[in-house]
C-alpha positions in Angstrom: -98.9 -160.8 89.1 -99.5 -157.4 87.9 -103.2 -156.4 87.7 -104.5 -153.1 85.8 -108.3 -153.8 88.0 -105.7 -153.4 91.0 -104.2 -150.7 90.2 -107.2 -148.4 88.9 -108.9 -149.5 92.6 -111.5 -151.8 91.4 -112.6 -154.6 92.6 -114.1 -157.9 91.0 -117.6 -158.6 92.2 -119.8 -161.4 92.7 -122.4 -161.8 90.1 -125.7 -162.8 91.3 -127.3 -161.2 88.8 -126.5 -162.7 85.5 -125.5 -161.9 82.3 -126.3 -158.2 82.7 -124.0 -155.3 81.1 -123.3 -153.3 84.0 -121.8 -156.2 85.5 -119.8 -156.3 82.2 -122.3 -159.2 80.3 -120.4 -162.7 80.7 -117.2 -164.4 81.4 -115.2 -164.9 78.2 -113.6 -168.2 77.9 -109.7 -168.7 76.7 -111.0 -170.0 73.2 -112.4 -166.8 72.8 -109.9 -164.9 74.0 -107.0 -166.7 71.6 -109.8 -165.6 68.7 -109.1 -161.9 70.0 -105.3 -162.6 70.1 -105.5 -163.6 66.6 -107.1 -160.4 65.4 -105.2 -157.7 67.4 -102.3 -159.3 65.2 -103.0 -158.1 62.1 -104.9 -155.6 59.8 -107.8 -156.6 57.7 -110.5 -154.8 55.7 -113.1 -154.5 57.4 -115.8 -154.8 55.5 -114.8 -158.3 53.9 -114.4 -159.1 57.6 -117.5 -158.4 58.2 -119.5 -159.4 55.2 -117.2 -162.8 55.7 -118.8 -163.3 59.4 -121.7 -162.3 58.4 -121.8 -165.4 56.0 -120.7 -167.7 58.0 -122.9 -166.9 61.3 -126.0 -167.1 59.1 -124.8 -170.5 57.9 -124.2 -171.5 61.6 -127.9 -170.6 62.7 -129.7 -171.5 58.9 -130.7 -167.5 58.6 -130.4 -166.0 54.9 -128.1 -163.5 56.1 -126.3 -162.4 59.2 -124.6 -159.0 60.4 -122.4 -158.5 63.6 -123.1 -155.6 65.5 -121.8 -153.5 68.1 -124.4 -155.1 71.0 -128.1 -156.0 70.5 -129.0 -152.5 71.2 -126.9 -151.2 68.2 -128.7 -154.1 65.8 -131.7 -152.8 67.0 -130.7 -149.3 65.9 -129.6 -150.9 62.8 -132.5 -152.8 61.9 -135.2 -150.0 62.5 -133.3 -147.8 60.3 -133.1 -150.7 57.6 -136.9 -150.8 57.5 -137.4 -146.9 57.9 -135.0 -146.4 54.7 -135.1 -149.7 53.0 -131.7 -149.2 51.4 -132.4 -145.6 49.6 -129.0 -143.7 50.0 -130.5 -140.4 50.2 -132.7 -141.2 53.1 -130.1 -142.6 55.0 -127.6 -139.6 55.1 -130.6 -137.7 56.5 -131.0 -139.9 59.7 -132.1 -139.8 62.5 -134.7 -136.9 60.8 -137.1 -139.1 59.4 -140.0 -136.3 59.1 -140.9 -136.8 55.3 -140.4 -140.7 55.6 -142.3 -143.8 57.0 -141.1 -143.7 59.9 -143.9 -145.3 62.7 -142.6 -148.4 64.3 -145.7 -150.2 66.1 -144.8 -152.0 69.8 -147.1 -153.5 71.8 -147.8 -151.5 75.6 -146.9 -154.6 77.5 -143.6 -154.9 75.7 -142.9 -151.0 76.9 -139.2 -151.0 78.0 -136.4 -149.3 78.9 -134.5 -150.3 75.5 -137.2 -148.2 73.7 -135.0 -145.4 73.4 -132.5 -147.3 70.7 -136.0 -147.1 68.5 -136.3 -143.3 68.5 -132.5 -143.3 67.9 -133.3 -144.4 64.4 -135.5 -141.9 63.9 -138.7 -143.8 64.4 -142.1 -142.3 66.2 -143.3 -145.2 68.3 -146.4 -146.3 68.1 -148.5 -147.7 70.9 -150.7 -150.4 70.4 -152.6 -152.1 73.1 -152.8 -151.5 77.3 -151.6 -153.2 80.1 -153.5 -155.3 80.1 -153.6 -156.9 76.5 -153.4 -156.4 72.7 -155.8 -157.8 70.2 -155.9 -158.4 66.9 -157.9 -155.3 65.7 -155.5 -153.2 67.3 -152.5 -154.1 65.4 -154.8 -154.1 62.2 -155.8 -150.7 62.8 -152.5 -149.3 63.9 -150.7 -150.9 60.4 -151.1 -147.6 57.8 -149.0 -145.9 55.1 -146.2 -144.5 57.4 -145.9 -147.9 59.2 -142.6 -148.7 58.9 -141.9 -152.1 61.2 -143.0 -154.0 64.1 -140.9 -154.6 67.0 -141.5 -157.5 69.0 -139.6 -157.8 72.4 -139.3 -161.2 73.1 -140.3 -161.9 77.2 -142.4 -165.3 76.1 -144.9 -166.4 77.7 -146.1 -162.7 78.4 -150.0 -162.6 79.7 -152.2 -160.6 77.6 -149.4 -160.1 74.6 -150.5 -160.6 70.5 -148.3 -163.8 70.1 -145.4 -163.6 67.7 -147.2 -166.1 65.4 -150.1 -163.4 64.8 -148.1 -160.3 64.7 -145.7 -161.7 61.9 -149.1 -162.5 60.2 -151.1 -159.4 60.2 -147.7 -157.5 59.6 -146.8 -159.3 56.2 -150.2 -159.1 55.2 -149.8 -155.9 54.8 -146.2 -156.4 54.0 -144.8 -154.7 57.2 -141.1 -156.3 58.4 -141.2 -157.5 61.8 -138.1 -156.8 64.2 -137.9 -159.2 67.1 -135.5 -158.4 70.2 -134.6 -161.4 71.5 -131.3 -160.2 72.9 -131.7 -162.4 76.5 -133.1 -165.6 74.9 -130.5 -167.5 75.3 -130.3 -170.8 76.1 -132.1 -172.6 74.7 -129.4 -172.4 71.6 -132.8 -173.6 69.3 -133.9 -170.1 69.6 -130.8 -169.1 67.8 -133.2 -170.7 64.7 -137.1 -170.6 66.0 -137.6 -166.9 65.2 -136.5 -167.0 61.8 -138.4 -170.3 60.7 -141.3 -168.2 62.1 -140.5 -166.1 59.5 -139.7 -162.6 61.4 -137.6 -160.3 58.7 -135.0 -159.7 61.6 -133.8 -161.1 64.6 -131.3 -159.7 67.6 -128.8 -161.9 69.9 -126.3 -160.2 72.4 -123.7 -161.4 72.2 -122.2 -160.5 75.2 -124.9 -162.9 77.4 -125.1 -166.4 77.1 -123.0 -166.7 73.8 -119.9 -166.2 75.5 -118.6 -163.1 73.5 -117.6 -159.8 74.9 -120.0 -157.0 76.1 -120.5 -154.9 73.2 -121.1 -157.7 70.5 -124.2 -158.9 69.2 -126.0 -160.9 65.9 -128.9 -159.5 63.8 -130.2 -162.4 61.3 -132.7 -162.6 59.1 -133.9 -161.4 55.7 -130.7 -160.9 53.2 -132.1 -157.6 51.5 -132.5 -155.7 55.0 -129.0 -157.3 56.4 -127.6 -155.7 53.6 -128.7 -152.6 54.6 -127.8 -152.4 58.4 -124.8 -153.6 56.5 -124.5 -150.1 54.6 -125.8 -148.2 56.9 -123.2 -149.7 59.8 -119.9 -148.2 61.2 -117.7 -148.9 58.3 -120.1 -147.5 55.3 -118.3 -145.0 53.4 -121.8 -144.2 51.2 -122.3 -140.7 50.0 -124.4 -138.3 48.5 -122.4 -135.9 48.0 -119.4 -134.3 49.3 -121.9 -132.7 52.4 -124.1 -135.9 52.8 -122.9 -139.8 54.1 -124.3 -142.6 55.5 -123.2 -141.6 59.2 -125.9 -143.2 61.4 -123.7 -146.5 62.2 -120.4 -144.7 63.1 -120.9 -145.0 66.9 -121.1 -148.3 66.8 -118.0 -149.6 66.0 -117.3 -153.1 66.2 -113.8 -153.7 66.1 -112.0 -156.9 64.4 -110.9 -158.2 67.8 -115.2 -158.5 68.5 -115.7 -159.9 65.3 -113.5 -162.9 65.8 -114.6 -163.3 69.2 -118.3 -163.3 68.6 -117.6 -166.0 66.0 -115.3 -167.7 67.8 -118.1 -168.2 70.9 -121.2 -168.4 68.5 -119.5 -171.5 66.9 -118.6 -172.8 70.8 -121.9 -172.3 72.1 -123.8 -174.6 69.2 -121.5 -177.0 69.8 -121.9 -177.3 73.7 -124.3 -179.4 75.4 -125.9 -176.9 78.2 -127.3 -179.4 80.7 -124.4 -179.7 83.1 -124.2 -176.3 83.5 -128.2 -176.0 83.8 -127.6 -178.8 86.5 -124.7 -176.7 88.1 -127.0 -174.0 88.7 -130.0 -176.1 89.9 -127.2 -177.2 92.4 -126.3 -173.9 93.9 -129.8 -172.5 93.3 -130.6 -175.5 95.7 -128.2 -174.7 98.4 -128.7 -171.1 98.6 -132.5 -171.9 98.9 -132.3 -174.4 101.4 -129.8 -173.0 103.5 -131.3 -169.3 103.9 -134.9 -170.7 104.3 -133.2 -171.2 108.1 -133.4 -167.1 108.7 -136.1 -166.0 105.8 -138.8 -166.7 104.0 -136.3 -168.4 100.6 -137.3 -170.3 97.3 -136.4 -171.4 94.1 -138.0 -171.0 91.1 -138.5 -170.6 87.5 -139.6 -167.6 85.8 -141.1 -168.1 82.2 -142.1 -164.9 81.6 -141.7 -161.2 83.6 -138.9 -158.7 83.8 -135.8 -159.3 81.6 -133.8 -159.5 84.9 -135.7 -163.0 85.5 -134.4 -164.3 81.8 -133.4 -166.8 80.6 -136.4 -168.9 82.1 -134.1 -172.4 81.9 -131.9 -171.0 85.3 -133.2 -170.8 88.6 -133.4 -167.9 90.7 -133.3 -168.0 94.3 -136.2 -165.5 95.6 -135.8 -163.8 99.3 -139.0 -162.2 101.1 -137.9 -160.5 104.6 -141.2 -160.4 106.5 -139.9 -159.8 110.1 -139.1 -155.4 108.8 -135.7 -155.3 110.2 -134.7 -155.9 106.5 -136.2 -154.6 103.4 -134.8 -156.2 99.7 -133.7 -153.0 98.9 -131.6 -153.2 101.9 -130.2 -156.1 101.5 -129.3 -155.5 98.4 -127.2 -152.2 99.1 -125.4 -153.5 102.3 -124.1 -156.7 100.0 -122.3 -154.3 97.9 -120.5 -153.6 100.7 -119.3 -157.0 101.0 -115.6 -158.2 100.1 -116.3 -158.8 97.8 -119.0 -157.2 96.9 -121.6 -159.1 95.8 -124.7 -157.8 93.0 -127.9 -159.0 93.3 -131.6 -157.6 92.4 -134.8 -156.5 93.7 -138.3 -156.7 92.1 -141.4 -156.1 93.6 -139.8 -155.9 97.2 -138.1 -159.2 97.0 -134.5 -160.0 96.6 -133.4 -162.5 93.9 -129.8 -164.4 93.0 -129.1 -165.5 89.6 -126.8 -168.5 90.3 -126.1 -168.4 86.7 -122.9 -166.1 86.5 -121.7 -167.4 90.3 -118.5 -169.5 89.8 -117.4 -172.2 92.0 -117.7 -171.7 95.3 -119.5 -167.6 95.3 -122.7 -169.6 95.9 -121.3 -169.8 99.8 -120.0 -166.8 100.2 -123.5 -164.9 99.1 -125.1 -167.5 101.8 -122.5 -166.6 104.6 -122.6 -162.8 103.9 -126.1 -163.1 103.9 -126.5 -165.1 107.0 -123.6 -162.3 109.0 -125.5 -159.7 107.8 -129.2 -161.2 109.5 -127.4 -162.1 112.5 
């Protein structure tokens, strides 16, 4: 059989990382697929399409309104420049140049990442709040003034030391401040898809390209109708103007095409109706037999992560943790002579240990990693 990965010289790769985008985010399963069949069929105009999904993915997860987006990154994007322009026309030809507008969006230290950038791309001037150690109360309160545009809430829960979601969303709508939470990796559990939004955060960001099934560059934003509506306008197929100089532009780059539309609702509907424990248990399984088989030559466990880096997320999967004591090996080592592997296999390092994700591995990778492993100690 003809491949195109063939004949461009790449090669497939074993992912022990998970549902990461430079591995390319998830596996996308034939039902999916057909929904992307369907689409690349025919023409459509694209903003019923869209205002149709949108309708029917907030009726799936009980959210007043829904938007499909190019990626969680791009609803973040979005939703920032909802709150920053809050659906004047005017104000949103002129981003990202948000000088004479409230434009401060207020994130705790400890949620400091390297997704901050899609803020600023918005227009917004972050605001710090906190140290790394904690955030209190007061310093949310004192931070909240007239250019205050949102809050942005990363969600890595349970974080030590964080201002809980539950106080943030209070002190921000008591001074009626919308609160944005990123909850792109938060998947499963599917409940979560709902437990943001009855804690009444204005807006809410899923990839879709993680445990939803959908391709790479897909993603939800849910939540309050009036703001949905504007990421709505101010997304990639807005044709607002000013005048004949000024249009809505901002959302242009981050085109989602009717193929990803389809598919994201195509794997959203999928995913709520699938019952996750087997493939919880399939990954307790391999988890189990990479553990116990490596423990032989290093120092190997598995474990749960509830809270940390987003490379330890979702907490529900195990991950299989490697120390290498004896200094012959490093993590970092490791990690780069596995890539050299056929075939290669993609694992990651924090804080000088080496972990694997059984969570992407299909049937059967869960031995090689162990037996490339095991050649490459020997």
């Amino acid at each position: 059989m003809h491949s195109i990965l063939d004949e461009l010289g790449v090669k497939p790769v074993i992912n022990a990382c998970g549902t990461v985008t430079v591995l390319g985010g998830c596996l996308v399963d034939d039902e999916v697929l057909e929904a992307m069949r369907e689409a690349a069929k025919v023409f459509v105009d694209m903003t019923d399409l869209q205002t149709k999904a949108g309708e029917y993915v907030a009726k799936l997860v009980g959210a007043e309104a829904a938007y499909v987006s190019g990626g969680a990154a791009a609803g973040l994007v979005l939703s920032v420049a909802s709150c920053i322009t809050m659906g004047q026309t005017e104000l949103m030809t002129k981003l990202p140049l948000t000088d004479d507008m409230r434009n401060e969006v207020i994130v705790q230290k400890l949620h400091r990442n390297m997704y901050d950038y899609n803020l600023q791309i918005a227009g917004a001037e972050i605001v710090e709040i906190g140290n790394d150690s904690a955030t209190r109360r007061r310093d949310l309160e004192t931070a909240i003034n007239a250019r205050t545009a949102a809050v942005v809430y990363f969600s890595y829960d349970p974080q030590a030391g964080v201002l809980p979601l539950s106080e943030v969303i209070e002190i921000a709508h008591r001074n009626n401040i919308p609160v944005i939470v990123d909850a792109a990796a938060e998947l499963p559990p599917k409940e979560n898809l709902s437990k943001f939004i009855d804690m009444k955060a204005d807006l809410v960001l899923f990839s879709g390209g993680k445990d939803i099934g959908a391709p790479n560059d897909t993603g939800i934003i849910i939540g309050r109708r009036d703001l949905i509506g504007i990421c709505s306008r101010l997304g990639p197929h807005s044709y607002e103007t000013v005048d004949s100089k000024r249009r809505v532009y901002l959302g242009r780059p981050m085109k989602t095409s009717k193929e990803d539309i389809l598919a994201l609702i195509a794997a959203l509907t999928r995913y709520l109706k699938a019952d996750p424990t087997e493939r919880i248990r399939e990954s307790e399984r391999k988890a189990k037999y990479m553990s116990s088989e490596l423990s032989k030559y290093v120092s190997a466990s598995s474990r749960r992560f509830d809270s940390g880096p987003a490379q330890n997320r979702p907490p529900c999967f195990p991950h299989v943790e490697l120390q290498f004591k004896d200094g012959r090996w490093s993590a970092e080592t490791m990690a780069a002579e596995l890539k050299k592997c056929d075939p290669p296999i993609y694992t990651y390092v924090t804080a000088e240990r080496l972990y694997l994700n059984p969570q992407c591995l299909r049937e059967g990778e869960e031995k090689i990693v162990v037996s490339c492993i095991r050649k490459l100690l020997a």
